[in-house]
Backbone as ProteinMPNN parsed JSONL, in Angstrom:
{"seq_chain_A": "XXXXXXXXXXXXXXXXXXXXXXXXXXXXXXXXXXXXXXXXXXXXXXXXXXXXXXXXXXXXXXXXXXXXXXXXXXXXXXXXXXXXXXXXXXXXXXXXXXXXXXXXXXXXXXXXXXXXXXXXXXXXXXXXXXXXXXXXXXXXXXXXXXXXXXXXXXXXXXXXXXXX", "coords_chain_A": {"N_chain_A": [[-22.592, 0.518, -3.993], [-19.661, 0.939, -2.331], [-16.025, 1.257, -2.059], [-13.473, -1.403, -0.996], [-12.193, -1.629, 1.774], [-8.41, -0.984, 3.15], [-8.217, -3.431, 5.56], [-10.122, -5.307, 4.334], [-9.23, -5.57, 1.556], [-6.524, -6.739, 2.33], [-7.513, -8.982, 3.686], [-8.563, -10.06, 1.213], [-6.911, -10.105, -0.437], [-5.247, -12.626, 0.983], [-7.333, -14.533, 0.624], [-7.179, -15.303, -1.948], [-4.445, -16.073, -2.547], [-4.212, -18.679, -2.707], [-1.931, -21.215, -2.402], [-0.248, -20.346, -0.424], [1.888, -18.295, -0.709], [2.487, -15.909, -0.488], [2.161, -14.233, -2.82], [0.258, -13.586, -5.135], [-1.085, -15.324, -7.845], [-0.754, -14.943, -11.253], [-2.618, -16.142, -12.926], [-4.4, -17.3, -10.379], [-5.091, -14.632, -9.942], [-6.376, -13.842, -12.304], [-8.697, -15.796, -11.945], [-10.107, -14.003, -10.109], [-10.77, -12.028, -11.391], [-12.555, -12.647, -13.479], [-14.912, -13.966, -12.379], [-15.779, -11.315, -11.193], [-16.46, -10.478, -13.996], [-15.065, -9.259, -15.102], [-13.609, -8.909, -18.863], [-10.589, -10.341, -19.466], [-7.782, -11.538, -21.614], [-5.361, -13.873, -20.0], [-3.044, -13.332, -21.424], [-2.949, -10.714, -21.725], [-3.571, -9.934, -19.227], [-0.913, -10.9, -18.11], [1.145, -9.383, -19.446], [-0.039, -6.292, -18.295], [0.227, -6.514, -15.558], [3.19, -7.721, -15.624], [4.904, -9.648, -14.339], [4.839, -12.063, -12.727], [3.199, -12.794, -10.65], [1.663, -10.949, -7.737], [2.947, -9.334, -4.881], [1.397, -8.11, -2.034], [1.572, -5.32, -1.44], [2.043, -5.045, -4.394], [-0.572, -6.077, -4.544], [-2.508, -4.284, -3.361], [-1.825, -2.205, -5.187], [-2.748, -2.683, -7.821], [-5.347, -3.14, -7.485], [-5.974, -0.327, -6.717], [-5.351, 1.259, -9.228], [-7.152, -0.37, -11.221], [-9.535, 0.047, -9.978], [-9.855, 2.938, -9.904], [-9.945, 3.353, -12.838], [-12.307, 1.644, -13.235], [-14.472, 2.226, -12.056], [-16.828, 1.224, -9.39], [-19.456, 2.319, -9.27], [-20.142, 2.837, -12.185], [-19.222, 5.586, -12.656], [-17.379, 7.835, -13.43], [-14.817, 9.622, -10.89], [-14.277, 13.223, -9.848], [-11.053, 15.113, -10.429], [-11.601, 16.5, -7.534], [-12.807, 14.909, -5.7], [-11.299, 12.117, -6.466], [-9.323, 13.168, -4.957], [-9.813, 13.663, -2.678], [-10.143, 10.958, -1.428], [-7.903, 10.369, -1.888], [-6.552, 11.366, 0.028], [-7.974, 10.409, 2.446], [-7.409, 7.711, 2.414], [-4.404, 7.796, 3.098], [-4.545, 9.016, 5.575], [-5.786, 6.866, 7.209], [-3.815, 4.748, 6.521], [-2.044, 5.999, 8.291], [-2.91, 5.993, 10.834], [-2.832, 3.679, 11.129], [0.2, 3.143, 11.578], [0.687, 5.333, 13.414], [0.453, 3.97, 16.194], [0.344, 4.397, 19.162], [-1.749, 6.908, 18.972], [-0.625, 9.404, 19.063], [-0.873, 11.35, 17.137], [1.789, 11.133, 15.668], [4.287, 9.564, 14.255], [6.751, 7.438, 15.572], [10.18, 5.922, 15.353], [10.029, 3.365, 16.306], [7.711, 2.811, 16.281], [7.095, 2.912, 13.287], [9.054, 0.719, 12.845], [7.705, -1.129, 14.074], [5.442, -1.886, 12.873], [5.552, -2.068, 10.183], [7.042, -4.403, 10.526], [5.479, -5.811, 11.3], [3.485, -6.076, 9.749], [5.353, -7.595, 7.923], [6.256, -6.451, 6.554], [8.974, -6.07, 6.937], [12.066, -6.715, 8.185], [14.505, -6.886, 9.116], [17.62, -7.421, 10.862], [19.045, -5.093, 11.66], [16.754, -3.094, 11.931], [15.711, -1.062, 13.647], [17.716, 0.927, 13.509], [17.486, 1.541, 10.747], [14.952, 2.1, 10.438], [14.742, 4.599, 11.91], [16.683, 6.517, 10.928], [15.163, 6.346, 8.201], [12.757, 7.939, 9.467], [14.314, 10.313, 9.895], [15.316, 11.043, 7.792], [12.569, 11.904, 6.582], [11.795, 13.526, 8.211], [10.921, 16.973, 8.333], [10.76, 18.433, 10.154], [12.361, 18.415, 11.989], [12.259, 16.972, 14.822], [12.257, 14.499, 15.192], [9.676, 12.52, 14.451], [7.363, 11.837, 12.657], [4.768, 13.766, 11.311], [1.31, 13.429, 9.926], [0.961, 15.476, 7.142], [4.251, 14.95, 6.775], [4.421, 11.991, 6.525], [2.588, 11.601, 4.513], [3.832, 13.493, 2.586], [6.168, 11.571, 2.412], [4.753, 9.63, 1.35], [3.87, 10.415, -1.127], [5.789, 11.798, -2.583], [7.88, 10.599, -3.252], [11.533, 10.391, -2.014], [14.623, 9.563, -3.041], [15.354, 7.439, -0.712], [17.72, 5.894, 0.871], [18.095, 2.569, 2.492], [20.428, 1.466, 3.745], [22.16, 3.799, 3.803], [23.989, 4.029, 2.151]], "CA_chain_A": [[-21.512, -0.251, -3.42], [-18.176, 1.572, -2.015], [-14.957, 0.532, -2.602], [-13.393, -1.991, -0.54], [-10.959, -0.808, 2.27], [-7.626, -1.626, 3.13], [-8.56, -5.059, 5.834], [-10.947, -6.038, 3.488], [-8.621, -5.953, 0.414], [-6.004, -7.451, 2.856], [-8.273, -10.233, 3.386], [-9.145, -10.818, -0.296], [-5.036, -10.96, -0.87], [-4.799, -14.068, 1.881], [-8.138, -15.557, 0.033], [-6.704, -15.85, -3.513], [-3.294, -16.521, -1.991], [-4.443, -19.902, -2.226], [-0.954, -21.408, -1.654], [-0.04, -18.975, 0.598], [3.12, -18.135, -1.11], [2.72, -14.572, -0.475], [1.82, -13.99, -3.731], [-1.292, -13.496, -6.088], [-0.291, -15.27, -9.016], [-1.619, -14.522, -12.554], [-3.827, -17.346, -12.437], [-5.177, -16.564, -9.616], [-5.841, -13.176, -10.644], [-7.099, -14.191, -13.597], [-9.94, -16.153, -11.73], [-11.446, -12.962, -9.641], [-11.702, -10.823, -12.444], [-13.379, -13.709, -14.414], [-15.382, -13.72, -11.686], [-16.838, -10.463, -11.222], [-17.313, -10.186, -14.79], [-13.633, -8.808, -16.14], [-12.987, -10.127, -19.493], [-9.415, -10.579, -20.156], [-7.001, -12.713, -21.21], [-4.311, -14.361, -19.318], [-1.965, -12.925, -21.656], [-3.003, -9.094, -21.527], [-3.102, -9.538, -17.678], [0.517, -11.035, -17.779], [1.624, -7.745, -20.099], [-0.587, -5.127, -17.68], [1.086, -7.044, -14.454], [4.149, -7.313, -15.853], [5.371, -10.366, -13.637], [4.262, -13.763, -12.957], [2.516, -12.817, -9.211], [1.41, -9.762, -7.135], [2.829, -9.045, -3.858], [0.755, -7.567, -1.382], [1.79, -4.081, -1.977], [1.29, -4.976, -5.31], [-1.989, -6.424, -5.135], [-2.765, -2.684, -3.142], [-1.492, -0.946, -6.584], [-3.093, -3.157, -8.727], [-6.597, -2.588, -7.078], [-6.213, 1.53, -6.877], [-5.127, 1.651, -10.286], [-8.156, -0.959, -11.829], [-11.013, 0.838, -9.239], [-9.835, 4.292, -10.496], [-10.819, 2.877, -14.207], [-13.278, 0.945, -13.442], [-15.325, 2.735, -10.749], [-17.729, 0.319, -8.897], [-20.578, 3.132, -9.677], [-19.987, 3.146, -13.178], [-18.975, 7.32, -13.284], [-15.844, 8.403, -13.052], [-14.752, 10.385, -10.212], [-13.561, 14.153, -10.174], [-10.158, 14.772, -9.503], [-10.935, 16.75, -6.464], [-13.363, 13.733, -4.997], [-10.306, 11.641, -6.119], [-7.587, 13.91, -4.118], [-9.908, 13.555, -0.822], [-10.523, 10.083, -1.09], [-6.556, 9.606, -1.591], [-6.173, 11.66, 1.756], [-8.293, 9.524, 3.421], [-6.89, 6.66, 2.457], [-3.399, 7.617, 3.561], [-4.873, 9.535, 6.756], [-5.971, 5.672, 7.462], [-2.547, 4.353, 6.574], [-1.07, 7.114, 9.119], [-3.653, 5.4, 12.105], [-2.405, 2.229, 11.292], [1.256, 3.398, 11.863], [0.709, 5.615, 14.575], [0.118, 2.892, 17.042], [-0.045, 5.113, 20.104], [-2.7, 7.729, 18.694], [-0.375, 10.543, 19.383], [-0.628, 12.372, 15.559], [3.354, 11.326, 15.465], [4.933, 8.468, 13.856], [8.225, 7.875, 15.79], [11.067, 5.175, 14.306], [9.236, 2.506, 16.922], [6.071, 2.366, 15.507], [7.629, 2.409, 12.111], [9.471, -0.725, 12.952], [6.537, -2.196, 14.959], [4.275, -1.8, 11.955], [6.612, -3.001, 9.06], [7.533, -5.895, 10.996], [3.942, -6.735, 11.504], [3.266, -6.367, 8.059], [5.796, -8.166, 7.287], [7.639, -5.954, 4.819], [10.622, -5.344, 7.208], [12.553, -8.022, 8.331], [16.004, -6.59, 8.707], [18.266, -7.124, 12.105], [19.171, -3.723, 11.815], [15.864, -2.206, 11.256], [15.874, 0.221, 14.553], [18.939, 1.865, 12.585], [17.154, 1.982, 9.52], [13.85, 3.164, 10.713], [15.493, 5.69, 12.719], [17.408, 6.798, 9.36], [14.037, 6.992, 7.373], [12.225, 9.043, 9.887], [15.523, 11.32, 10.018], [15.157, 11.438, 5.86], [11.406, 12.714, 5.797], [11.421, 14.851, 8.544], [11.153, 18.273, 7.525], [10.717, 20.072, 10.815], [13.521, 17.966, 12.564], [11.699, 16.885, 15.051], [12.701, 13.418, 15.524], [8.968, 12.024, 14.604], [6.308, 12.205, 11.674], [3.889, 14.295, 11.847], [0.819, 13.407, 8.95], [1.742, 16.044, 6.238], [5.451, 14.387, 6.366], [4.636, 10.626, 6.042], [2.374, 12.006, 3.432], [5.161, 13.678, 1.663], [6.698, 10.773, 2.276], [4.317, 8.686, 0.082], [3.26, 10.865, -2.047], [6.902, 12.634, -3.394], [9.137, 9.83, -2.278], [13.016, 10.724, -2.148], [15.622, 8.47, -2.962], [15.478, 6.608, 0.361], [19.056, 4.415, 0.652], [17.825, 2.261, 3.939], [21.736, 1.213, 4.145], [22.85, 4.724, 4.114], [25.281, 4.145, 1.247]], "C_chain_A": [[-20.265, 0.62, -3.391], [-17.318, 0.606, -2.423], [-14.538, -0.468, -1.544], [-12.088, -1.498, 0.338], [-10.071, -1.769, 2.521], [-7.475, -2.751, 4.477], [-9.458, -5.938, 4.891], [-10.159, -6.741, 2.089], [-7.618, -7.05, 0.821], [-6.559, -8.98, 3.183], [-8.737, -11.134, 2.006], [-7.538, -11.462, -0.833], [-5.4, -12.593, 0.089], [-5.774, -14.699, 1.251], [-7.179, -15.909, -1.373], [-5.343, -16.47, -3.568], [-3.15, -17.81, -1.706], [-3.151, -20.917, -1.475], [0.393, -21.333, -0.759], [1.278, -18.598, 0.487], [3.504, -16.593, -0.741], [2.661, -13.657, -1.462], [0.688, -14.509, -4.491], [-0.771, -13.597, -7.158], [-1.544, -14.692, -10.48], [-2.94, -14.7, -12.803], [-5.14, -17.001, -12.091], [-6.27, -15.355, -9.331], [-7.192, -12.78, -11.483], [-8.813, -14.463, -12.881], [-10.916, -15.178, -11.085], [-11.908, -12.573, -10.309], [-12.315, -12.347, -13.097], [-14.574, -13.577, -13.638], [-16.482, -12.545, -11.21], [-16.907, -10.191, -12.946], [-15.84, -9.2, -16.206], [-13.747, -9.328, -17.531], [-11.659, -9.57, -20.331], [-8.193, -11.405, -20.163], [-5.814, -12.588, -20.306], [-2.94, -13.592, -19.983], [-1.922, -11.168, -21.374], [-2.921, -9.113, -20.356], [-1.626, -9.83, -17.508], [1.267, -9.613, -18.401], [0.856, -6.92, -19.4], [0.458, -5.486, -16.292], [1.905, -6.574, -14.715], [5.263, -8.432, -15.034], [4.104, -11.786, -13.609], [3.126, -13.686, -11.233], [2.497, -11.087, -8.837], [1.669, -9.838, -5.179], [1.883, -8.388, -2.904], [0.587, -5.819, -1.67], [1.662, -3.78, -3.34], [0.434, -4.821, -5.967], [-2.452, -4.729, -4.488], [-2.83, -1.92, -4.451], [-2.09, -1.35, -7.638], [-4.675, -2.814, -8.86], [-6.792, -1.135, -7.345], [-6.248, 1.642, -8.085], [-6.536, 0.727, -11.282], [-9.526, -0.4, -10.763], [-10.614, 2.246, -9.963], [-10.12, 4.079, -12.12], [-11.195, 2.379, -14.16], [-14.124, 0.999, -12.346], [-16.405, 1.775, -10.231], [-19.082, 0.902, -9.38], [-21.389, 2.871, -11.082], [-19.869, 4.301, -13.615], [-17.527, 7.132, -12.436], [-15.83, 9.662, -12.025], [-14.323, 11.63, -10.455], [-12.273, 14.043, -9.502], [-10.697, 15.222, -8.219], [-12.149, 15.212, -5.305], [-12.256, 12.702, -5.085], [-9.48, 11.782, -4.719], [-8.321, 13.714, -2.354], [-10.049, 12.182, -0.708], [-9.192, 9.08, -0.95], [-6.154, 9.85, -0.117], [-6.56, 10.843, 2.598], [-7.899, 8.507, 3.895], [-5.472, 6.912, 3.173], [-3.546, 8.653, 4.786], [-5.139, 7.948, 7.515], [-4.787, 4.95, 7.604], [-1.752, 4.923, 7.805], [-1.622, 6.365, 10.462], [-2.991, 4.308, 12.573], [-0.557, 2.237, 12.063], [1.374, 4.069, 13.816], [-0.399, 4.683, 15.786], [-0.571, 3.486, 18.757], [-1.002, 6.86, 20.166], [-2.448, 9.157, 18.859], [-0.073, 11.541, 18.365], [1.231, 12.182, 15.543], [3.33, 9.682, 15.022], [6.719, 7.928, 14.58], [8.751, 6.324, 14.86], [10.029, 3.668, 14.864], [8.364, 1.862, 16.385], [6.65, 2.547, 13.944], [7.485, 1.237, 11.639], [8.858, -1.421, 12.762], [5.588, -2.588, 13.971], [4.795, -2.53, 10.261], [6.156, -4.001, 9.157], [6.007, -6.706, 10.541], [3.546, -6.603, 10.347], [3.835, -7.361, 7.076], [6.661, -7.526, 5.547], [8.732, -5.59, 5.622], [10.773, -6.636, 8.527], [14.332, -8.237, 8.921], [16.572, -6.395, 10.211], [18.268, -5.843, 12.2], [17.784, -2.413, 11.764], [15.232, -1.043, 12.381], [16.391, 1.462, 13.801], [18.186, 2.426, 11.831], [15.773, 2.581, 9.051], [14.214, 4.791, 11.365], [16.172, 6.66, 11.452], [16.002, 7.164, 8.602], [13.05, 7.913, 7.74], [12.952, 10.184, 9.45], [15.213, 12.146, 8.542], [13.56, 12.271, 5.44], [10.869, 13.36, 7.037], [12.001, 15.929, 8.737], [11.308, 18.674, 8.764], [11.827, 19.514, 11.745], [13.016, 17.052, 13.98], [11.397, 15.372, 15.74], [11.119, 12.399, 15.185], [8.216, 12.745, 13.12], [5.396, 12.483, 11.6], [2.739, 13.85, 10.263], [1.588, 14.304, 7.568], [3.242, 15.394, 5.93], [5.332, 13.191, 5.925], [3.629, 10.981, 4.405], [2.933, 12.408, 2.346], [5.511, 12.324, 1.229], [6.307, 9.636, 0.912], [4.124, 8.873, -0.92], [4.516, 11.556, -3.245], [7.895, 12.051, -2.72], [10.403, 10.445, -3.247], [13.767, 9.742, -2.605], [15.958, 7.836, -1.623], [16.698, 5.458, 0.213], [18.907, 3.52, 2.103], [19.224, 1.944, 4.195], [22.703, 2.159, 4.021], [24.22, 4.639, 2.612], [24.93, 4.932, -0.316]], "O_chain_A": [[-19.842, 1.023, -4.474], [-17.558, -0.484, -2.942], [-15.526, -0.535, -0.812], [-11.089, -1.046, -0.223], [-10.294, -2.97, 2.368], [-6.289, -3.08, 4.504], [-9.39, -7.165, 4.819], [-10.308, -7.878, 1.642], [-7.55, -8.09, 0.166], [-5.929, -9.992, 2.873], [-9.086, -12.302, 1.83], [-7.139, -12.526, -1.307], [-5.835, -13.566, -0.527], [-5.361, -15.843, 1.062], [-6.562, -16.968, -1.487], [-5.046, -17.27, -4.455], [-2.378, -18.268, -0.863], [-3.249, -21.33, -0.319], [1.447, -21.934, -0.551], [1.928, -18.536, 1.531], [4.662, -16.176, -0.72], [2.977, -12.481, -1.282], [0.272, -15.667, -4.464], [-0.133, -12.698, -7.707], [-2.692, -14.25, -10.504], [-3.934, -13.979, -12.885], [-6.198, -16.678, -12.63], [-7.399, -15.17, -8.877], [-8.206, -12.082, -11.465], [-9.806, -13.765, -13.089], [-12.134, -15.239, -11.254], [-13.133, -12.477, -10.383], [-12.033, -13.115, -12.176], [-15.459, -12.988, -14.259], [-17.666, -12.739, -10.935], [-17.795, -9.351, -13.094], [-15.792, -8.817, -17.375], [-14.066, -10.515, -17.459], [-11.568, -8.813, -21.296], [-7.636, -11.881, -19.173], [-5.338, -11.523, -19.914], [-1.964, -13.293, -19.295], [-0.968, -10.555, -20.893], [-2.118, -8.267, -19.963], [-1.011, -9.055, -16.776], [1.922, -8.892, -17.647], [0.907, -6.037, -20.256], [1.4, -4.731, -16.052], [2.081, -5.379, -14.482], [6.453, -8.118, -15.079], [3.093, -12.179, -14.191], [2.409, -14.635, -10.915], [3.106, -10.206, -9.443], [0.837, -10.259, -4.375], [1.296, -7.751, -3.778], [-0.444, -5.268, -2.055], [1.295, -2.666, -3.717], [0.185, -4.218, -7.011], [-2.749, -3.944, -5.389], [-3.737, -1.14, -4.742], [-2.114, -0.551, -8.574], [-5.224, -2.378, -9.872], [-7.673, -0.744, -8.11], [-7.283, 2.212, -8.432], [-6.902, 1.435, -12.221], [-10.629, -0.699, -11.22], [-11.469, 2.534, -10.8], [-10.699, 5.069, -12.565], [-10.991, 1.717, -15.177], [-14.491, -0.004, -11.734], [-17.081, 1.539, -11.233], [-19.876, 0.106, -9.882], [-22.602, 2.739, -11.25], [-20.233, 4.513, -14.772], [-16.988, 6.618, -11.456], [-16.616, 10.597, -12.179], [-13.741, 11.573, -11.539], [-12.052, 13.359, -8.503], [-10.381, 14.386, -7.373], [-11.825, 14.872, -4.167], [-11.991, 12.195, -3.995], [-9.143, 10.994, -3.835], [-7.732, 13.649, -1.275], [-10.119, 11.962, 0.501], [-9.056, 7.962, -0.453], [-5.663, 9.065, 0.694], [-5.812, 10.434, 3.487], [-7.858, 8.146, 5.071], [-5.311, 6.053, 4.04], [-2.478, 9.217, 5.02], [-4.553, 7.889, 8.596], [-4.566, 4.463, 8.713], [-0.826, 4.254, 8.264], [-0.727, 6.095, 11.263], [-2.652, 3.959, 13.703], [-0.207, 1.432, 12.926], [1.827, 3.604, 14.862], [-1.597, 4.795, 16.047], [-1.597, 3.109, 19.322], [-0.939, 7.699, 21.064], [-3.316, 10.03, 18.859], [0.759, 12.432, 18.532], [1.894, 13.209, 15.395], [2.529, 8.825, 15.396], [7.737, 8.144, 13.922], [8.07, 5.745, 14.014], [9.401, 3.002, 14.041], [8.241, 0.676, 16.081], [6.106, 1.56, 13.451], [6.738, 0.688, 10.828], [8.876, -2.264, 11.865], [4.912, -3.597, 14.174], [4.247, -3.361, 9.538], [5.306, -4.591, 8.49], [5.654, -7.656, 9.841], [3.078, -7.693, 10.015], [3.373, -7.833, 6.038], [7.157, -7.817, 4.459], [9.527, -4.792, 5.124], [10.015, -7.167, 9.339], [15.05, -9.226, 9.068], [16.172, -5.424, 10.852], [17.388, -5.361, 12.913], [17.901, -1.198, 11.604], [14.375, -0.239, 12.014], [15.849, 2.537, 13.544], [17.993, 3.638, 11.929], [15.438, 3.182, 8.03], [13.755, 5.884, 11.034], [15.704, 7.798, 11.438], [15.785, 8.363, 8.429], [12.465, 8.619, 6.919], [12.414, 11.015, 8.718], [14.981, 13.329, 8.29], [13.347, 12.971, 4.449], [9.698, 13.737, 7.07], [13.148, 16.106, 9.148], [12.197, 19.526, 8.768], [12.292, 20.434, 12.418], [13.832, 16.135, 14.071], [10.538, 15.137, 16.589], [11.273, 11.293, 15.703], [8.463, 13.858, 12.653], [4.617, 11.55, 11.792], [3.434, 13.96, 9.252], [2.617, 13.875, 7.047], [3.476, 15.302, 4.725], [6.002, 12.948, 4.921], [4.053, 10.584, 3.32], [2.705, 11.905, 1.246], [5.307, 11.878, 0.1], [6.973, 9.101, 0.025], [4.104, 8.007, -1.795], [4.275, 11.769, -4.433], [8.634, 12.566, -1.881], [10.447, 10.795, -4.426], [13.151, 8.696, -2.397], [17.178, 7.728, -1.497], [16.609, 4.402, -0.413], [19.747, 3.861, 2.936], [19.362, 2.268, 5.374], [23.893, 1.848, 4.063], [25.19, 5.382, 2.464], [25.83, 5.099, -1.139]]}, "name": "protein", "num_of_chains": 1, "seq": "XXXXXXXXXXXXXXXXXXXXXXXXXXXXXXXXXXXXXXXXXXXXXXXXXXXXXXXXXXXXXXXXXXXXXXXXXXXXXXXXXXXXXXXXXXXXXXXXXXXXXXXXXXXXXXXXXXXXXXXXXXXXXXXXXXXXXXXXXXXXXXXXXXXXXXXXXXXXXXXXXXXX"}
């Protein structure tokens, strides 16, 4: 059994999301892993969490970080089978962005992809995509080429989206 990719996981968030708050509460949580076979309490998951729910981007970090100790296989990976299987994953992320298949990310498809995600929300967010391209690209270039949004995720900057 492989791991589960990112529509699939996206789909498991909106299942447990029972009252579709936008969050995966503890609870909730609680009941998958019970489920496949986890056992732990409610309180050690509230101290590993660290909050009362899991955003989406959350539940993403929460998954990488409990599949990387707790391999579906049962063996632990090497790093360098890790390090390609992170590329992949954010070579996948980069597809999803670049909307028009042209190996570039411009501020557009940024936006367009946020929005639709639903993590960006912000009148101004032309400006402020436009501004975060500007901030992680290296060759000037007006657009993101893989290697940069990579940077980007991988050795994030102090990003100020309101410039201040």
């Amino acid at each position: 059994m492989s791991p589960i990719n990112c529509h699939e996981l996206h789909q498991l968030f909106k299942i447990l999301d029972t009252n579709e708050d936008g969050l995966v509460s503890i609870e909730e949580l609680k009941g998958l892993l019970d489920k496949t076979g986890v056992q732990i309490s409610l309180d050690e998951l509230k101290t590993l969490v660290g909050n009362t729910g899991l955003d989406l981007m959350d539940f993403w970090v929460f998954y990488d970080v409990f599949n990387k100790h707790n391999p579906i296989d049962g063996h632990h990976r090497s790093k360098e089978v890790e390090q390609e299987m992170m590329e992949g994953d954010i070579l996948k992320a980069f597809k999803v962005f670049d909307m028009n298949d042209d190996g570039f990310i411009s501020s557009e498809e940024l936006q367009s992809t946020l929005s639709r995600l639903g993590l960006w929300n912000d009148d101004s967010g032309q400006r402020s995509c436009r501004s975060m391209i500007e901030f992680y690209d290296t060759n000037n270039d007006g657009v993101l080429d893989f290697e940069e949004f990579k940077n980007m995720l991988l050795l994030p900057k102090s990003f100020d989206p309101t410039g201040t």
